[in-house]
C-alpha positions as CSV (number, residue, x, y, z in Angstrom):
1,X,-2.3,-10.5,-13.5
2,X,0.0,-7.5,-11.9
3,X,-2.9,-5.9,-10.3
4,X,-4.2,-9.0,-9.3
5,X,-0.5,-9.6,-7.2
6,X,-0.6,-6.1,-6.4
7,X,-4.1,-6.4,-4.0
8,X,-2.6,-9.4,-2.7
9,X,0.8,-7.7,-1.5
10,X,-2.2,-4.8,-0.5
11,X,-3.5,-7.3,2.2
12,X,-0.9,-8.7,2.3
13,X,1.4,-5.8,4.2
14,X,-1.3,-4.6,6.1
15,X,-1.9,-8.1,7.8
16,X,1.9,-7.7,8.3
17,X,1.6,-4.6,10.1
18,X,-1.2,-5.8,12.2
19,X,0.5,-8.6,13.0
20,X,3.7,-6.8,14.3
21,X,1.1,-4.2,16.3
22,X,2.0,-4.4,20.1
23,X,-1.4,-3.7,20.9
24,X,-4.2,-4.8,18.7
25,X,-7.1,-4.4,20.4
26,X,-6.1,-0.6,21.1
27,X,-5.7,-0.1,17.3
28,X,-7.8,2.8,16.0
29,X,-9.4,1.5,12.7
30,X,-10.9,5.0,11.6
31,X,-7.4,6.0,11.7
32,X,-6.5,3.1,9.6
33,X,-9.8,3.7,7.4
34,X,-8.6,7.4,6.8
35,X,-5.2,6.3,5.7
36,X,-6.4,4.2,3.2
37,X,-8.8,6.1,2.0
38,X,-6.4,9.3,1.7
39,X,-3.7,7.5,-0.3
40,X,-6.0,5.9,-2.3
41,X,-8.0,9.3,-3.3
42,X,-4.4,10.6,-4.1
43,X,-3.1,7.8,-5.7
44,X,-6.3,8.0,-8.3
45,X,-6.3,11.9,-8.4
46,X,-2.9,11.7,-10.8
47,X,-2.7,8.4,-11.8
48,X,-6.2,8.4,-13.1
49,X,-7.0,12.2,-13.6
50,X,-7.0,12.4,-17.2
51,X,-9.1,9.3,-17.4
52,X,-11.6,11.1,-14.4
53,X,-11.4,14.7,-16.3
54,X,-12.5,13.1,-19.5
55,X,-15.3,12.1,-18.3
56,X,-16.5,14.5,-16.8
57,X,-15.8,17.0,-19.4
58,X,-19.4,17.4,-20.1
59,X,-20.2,19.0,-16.7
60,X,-16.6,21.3,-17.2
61,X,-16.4,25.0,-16.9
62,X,-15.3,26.6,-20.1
63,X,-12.4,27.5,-18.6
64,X,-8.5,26.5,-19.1
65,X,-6.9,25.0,-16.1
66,X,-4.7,27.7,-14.9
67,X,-7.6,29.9,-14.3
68,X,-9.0,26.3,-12.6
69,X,-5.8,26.6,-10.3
70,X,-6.6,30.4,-9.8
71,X,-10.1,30.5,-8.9
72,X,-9.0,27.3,-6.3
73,X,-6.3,29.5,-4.4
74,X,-8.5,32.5,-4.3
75,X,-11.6,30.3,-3.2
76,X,-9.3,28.9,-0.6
77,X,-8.3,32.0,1.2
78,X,-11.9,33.3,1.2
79,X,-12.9,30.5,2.7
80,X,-10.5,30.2,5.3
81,X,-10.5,33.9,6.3
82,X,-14.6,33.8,6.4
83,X,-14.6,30.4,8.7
84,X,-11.8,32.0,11.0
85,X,-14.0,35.1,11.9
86,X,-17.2,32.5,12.2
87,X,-17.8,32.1,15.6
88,X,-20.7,29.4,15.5
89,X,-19.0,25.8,14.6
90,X,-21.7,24.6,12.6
91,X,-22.1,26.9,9.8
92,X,-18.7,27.1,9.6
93,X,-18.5,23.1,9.3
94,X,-20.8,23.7,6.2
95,X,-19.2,26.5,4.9
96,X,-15.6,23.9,4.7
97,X,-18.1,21.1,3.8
98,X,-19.4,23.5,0.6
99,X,-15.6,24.2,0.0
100,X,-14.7,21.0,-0.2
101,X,-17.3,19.9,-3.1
102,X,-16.0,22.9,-5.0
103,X,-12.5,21.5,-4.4
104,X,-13.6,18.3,-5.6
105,X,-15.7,19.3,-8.6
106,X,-12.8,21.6,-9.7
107,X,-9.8,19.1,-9.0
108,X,-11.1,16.0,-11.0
109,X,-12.9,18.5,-13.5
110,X,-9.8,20.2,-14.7
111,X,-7.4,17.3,-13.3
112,X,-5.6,19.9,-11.1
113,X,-3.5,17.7,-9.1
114,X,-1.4,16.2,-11.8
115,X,-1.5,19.7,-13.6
116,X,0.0,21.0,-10.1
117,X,2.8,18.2,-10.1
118,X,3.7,18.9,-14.4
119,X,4.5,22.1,-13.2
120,X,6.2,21.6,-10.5
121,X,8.4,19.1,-12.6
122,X,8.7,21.8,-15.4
123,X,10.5,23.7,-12.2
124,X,12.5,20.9,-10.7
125,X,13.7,20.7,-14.1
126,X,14.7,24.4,-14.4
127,X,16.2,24.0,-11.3
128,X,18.4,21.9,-12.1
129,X,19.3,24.0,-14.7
130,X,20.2,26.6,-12.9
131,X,22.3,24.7,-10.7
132,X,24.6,23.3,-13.6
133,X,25.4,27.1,-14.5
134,X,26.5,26.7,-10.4
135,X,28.4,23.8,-11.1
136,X,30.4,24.4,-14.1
137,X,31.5,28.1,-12.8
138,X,33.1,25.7,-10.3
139,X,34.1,22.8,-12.1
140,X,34.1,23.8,-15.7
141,X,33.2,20.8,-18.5
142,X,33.0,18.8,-15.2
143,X,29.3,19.8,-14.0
144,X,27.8,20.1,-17.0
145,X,25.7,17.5,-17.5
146,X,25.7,18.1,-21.3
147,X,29.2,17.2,-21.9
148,X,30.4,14.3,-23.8
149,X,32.0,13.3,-20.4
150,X,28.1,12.1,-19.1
151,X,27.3,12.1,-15.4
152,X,29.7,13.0,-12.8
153,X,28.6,12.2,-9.4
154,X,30.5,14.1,-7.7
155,X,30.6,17.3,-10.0
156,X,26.7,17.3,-11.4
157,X,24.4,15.6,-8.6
158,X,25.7,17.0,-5.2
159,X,25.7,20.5,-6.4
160,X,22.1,20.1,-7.0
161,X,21.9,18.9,-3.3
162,X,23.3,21.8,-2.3
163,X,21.5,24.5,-4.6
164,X,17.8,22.7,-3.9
165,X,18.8,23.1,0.0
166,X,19.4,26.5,-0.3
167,X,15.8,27.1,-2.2
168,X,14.5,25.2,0.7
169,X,15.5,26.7,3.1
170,X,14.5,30.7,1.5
171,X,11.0,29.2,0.7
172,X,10.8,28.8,4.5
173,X,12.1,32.0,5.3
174,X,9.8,33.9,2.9
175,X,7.2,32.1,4.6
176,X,5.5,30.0,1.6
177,X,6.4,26.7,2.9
178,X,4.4,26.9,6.2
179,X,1.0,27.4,5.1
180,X,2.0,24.2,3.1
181,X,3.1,22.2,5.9
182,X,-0.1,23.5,8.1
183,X,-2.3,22.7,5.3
184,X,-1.4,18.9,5.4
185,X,-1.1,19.2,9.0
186,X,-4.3,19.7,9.3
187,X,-5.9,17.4,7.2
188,X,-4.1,14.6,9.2
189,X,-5.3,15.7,12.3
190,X,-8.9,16.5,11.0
191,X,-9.2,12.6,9.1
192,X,-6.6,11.2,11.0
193,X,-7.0,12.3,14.4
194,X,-3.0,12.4,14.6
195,X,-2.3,15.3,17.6
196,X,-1.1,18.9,16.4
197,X,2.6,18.3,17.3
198,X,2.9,14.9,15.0
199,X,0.6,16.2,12.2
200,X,3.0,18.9,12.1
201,X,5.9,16.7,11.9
202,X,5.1,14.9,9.3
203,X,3.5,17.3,7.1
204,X,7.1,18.6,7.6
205,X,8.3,15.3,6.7
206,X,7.3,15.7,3.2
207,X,9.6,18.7,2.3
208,X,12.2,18.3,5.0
209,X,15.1,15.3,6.3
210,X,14.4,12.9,8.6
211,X,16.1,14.9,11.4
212,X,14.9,18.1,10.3
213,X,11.6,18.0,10.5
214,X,11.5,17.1,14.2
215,X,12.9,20.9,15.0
216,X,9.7,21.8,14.3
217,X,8.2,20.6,16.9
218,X,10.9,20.2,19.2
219,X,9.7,22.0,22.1
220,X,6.9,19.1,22.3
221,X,9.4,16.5,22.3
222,X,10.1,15.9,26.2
223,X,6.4,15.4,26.4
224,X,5.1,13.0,23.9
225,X,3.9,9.2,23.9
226,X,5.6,6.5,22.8
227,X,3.2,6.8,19.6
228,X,3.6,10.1,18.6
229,X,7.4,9.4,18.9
230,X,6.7,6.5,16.8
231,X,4.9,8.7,14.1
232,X,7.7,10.7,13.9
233,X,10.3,8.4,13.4
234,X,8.1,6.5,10.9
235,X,7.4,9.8,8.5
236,X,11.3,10.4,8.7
237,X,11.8,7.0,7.5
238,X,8.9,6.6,5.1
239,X,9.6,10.3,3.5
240,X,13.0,11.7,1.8
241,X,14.0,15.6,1.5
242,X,13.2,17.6,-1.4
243,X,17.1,18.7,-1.9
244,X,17.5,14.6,-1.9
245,X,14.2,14.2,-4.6
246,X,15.8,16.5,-6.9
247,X,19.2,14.2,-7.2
248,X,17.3,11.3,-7.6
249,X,15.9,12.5,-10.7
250,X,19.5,12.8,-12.0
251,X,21.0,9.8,-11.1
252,X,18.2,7.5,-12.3
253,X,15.7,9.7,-13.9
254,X,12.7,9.1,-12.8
255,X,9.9,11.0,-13.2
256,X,9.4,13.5,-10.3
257,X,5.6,13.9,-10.7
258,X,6.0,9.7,-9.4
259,X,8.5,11.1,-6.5
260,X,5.7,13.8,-5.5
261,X,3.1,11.5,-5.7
262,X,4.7,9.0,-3.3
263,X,5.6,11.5,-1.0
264,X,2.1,13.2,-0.6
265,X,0.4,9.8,-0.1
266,X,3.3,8.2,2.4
267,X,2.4,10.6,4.6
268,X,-1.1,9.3,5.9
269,X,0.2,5.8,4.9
270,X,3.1,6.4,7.8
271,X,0.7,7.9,10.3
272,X,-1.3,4.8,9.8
273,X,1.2,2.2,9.8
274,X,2.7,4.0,13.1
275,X,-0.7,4.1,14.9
276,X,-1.3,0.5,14.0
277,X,2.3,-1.0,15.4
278,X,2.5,1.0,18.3
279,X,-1.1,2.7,18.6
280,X,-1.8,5.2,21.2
281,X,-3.5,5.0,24.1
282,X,-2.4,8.2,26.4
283,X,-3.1,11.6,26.3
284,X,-0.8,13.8,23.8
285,X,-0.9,17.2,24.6
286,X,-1.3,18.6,21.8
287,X,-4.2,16.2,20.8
288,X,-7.1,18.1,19.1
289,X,-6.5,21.4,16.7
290,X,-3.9,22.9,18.7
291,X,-2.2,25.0,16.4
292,X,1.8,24.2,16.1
293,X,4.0,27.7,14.3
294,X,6.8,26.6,12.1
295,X,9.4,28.6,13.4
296,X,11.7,30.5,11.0
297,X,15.6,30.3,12.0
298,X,17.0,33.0,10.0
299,X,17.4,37.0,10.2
300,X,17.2,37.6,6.6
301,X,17.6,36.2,2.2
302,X,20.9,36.0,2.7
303,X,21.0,34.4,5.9
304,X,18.4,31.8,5.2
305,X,20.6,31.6,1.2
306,X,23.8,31.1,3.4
307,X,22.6,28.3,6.3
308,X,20.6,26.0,3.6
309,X,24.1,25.7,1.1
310,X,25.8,25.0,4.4
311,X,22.9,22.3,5.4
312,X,23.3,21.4,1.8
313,X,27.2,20.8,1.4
314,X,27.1,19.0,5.0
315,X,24.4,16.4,3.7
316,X,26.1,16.1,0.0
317,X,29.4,15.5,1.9
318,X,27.4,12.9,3.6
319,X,26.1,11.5,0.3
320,X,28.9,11.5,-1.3
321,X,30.7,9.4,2.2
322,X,28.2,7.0,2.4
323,X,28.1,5.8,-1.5
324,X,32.0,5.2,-1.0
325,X,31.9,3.5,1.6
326,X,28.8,1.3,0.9
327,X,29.2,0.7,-2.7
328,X,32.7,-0.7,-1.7
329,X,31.2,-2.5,0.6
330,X,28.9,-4.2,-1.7
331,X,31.5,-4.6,-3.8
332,X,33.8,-6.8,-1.6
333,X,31.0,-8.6,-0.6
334,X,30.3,-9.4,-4.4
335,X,33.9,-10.2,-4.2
336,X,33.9,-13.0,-1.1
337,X,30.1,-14.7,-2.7
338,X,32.3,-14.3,-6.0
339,X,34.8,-16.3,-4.5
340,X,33.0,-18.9,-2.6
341,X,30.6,-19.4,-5.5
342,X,33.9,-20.3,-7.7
343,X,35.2,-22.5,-5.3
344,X,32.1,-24.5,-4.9
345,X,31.5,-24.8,-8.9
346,X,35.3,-26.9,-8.8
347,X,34.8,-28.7,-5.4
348,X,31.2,-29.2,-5.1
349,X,29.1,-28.1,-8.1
350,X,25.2,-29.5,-7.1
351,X,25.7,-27.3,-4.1
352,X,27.2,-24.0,-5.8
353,X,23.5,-23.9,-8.1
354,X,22.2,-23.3,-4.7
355,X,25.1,-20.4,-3.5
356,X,24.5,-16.6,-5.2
357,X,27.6,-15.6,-7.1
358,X,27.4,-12.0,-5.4
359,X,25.3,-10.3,-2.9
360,X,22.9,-8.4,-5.3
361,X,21.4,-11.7,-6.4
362,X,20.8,-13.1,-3.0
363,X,19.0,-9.6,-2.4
364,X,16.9,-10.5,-5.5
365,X,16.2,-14.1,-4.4
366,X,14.8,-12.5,-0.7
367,X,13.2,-10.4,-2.2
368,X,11.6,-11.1,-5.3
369,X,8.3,-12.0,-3.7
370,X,7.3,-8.7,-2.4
371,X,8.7,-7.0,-6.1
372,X,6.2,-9.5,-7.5
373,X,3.7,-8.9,-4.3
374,X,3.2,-5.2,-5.3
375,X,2.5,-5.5,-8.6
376,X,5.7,-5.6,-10.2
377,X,6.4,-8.0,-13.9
378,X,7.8,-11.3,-13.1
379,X,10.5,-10.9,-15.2
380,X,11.7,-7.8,-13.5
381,X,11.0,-9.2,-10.0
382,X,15.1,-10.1,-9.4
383,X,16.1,-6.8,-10.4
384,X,13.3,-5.3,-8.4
385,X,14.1,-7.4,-5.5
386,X,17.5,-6.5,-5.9
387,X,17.2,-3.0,-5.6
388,X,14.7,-2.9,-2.3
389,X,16.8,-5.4,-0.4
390,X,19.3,-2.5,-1.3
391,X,17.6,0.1,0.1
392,X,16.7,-1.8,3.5
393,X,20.3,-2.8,4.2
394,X,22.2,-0.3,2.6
395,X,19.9,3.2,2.0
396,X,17.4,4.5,-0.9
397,X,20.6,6.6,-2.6
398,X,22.2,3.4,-3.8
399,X,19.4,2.0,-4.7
400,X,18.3,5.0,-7.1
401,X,22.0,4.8,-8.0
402,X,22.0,1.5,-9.4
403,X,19.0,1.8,-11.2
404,X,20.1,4.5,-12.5
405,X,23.0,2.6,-13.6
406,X,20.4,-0.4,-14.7
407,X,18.6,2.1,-16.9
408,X,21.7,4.0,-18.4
409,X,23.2,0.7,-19.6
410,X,19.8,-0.1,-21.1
411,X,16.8,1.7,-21.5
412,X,14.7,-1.2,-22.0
413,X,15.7,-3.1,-19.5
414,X,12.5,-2.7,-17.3
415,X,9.2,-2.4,-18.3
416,X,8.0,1.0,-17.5
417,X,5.2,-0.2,-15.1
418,X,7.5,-1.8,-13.1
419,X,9.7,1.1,-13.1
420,X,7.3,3.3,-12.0
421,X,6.3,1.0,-9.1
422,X,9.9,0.6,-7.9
423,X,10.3,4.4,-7.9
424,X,7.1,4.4,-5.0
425,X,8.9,1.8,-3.5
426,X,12.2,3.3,-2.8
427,X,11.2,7.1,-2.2
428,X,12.0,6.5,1.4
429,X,15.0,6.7,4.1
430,X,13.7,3.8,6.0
431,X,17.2,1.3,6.1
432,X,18.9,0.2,9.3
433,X,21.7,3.3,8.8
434,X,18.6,5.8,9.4
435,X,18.0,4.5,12.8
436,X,21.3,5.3,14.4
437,X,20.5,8.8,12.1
438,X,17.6,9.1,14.6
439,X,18.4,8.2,17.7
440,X,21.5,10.7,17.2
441,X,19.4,13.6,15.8
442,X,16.2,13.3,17.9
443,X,17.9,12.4,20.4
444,X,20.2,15.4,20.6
445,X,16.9,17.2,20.6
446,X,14.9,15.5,23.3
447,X,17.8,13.6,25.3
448,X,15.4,12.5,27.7
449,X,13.9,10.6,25.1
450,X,16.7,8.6,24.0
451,X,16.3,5.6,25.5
452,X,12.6,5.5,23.7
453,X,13.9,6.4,20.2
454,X,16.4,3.4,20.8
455,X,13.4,0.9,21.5
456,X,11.1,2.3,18.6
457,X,13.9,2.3,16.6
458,X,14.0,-0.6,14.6
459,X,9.8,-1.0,14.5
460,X,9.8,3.1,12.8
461,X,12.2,1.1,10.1
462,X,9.7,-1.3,9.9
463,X,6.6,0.9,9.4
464,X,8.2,3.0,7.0
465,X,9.2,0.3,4.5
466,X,5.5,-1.2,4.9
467,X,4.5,2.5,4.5
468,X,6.5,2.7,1.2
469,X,5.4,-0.5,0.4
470,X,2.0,-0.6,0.6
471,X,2.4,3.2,-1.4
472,X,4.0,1.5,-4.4
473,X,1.4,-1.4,-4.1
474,X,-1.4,0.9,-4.5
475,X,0.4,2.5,-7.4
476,X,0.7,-1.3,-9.0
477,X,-3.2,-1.5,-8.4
478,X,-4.0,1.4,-10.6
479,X,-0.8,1.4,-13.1
């Protein structure tokens, strides 16, 4: 019956996104076709890989899966060092074309995908490991996480901010994260069609902040349409940071091989829900293959060690501000439906059935029919609805927060489908705080542009929660 609710919330948000497009009849369905078919492909890849590699075990190599993994790499730069020196384009579209079944047969073969994501868990979790050694130099008992004092916000989970920052920004110094970026880059703009400049964006978008990954391309900026502008914002909303990812998994541990999943397939789902609100009809200027270089901003380790703990303590300080400030907030607002509710139970008590005693139950009430919609048990719709009307008026770090804090006070309090498919749901910035974010920091970037970011604002907010959405209903289809 989940799955059943799940393919309706499927066409369900995609008739929503249509419906909100200002241009319908310039919407480009391959692009839409592409989207779908690329999240989907992902979506099955890990979620289904052991079921696909056991079947296919007959036709396997007798080989283990890292040597899989190693004959993929070195297959892969072959391949692309061959077709660069190629000069005619049609053998070189069937030497990618012979690539790509070797790709295939060796990916759902050995299950390499979700054997890529265990170990890249295996070092998120090592990680943050290393960054309690960090954190207790510093703080003593206090940031270790293996205390009998349990988790301390402040102490344990915004070092780890700060630390996974840092490894960010050296992998991009030492030059390991471009390739990355280019790689998804262009596969977006080969299935996609998405131009070079926005590809590159959000490829970016999956490792880097909503306002960093627009410095990427910002020399482009000044001169793009109102839809790539709307891509952009939409990845940055639809995507969250790796030095972010790694906290989540701490306050509400969640599995990160779900996080990286959701991230990787958001980021055709935002290109399409971008191109289907606000779909494009001018000329980008960096429309076709036009290669985009990732620029590097430091001079050496150290330097590029130094600027990402700086970047890191700036945005913990900022995590650690706005989960004050809104969780206070919250909290009085709890406080005055408190209030009222009491009130109405002694002065008018058929009406106060109808009133929420706080807040986070009117956010369940809203939105308990899209929990339900993508897939989610009816029983833990409310909380579910509870915490994604969190993340749209508040922002994704509460919400991770309080299921963190759902989970803590009882593991069994949500079936693990259903937390899974919450996880998809809220591994996103998009919230009504991350506009102003935008406007600000693209802005302050292209200030010509302002005035545009201002009217795409609230739409990118818009596409990236569908994006997320429509990610985590996918996920309820196959879970």
């Amino acid at each position: 019956m989940e799955r059943f609710s799940a393919l309706i919330g499927f066409v369900l948000i995609l008739g929503i996104a249509i419906g909100l497009s200002n241009n319908r009849s310039a919407i480009r369905w391959k692009t839409v076709g592409w989207g779908l078919l690329l999240q989907i492909l992902v979506a099955i890849t890990v979620l289904k890989g052991t079921l696909i590699a056991s079947v296919l075990a007959p036709i396997a190599a007798p080989i283990t899966r890292e040597l899989a993994g190693a004959i993929f790499v070195v297959l892969a730069i072959v391949v692309y060092q061959i077709a660069k020196r190629m000069q005619q384009p049609a053998p070189r579209r069937g030497l990618w074309a012979a690539f790509g079944v070797a790709t295939a047969y060796l990916f759902l073969t050995f299950n390499l995908l979700a054997f890529l994501f265990e170990t890249l868990k295996e070092i998120v979790n090592r990680l943050l490991g290393y960054t309690a050694e960090g954190a207790r130099f510093v703080f003593g008992p206090l940031g270790d996480g293996s205390s009998s004092l349990g988790l301390i916000f402040a102490m344990q989970v915004l070092p780890t901010i700060i630390f996974i920052a840092s490894i960010f920004a050296i992998l991009y110094y030492v030059g390991v994260m471009q390739p990355v970026v280019r790689f998804f880059a262009k596969i977006m703009t080969r299935f996609m069609g998405a131009s070079g400049a926005e590809s590159t964006s959000v490829a970016a978008s999956i490792f880097m902040g909503q306002t960093e990954a627009p410095l990427t391309i910002r020399p482009f900026l000044d001169d793009m349409t109102m839809s790539e502008l709307m891509t952009i914002m939409t990845a940055g909303m639809a995507h969250v940071s790796g030095a972010i990812m790694a906290a989540y998994v701490l306050v509400a541990h969640v599995d990160v091989i779900h996080l990286l999943t959701a991230v990787i397939m958001t980021a055709p789902g935002a290109i399409m829900m971008a191109k289907i609100i606000v779909p494009e009809t001018e000329q980008p200027k960096t429309g076709g293959d036009i290669e985009i270089v990732v620029p590097k901003q430091d001079v050496n380790v150290i330097d590029a060690a130094g600027r990402g703990a700086i970047e890191g303590l700036y945005l913990a300080l900022n995590v650690a501000g706005m989960l004050i400030a809104f969780i206070a907030l919250v909290a009085l607002f709890n406080g005055i439906f408190g209030y009222v509710h009491g009130w109405l139970l002694t002065a008018a008590p058929a009406v106060a059935a109808y009133f929420p005693a706080s807040l986070d139950i009117l956010m369940g009430w809203v939105f308990r029919p899209i929990a339900w919609a993508m897939g989610v048990s009816w029983k833990d719709t409310l909380q579910v609805g509870n915490l994604l009307g969190t993340r749209m008026v508040l922002n994704e770090f509460v919400a991770f927060a309080r299921l963190g804090e759902i989970i803590r006070a009882n593991p069994h309090a949500m079936d693990p489908r259903s937390f899974a498919i919450v996880t998809y749901a809220l591994c996103g910035f998009a919230n009504f705080s991350s506009i102003a974010i935008q406007i600000g920091g693209i802005g302050s970037l292209a200030p010509k542009r302002r005035g545009d970011l201002a009217r795409l604002g609230l739409r990118a907010m818009i596409a990236g929660t569908l994006a997320n959405f429509l990610t985590a209903t996918i996920a309820g289809m196959l879970l």
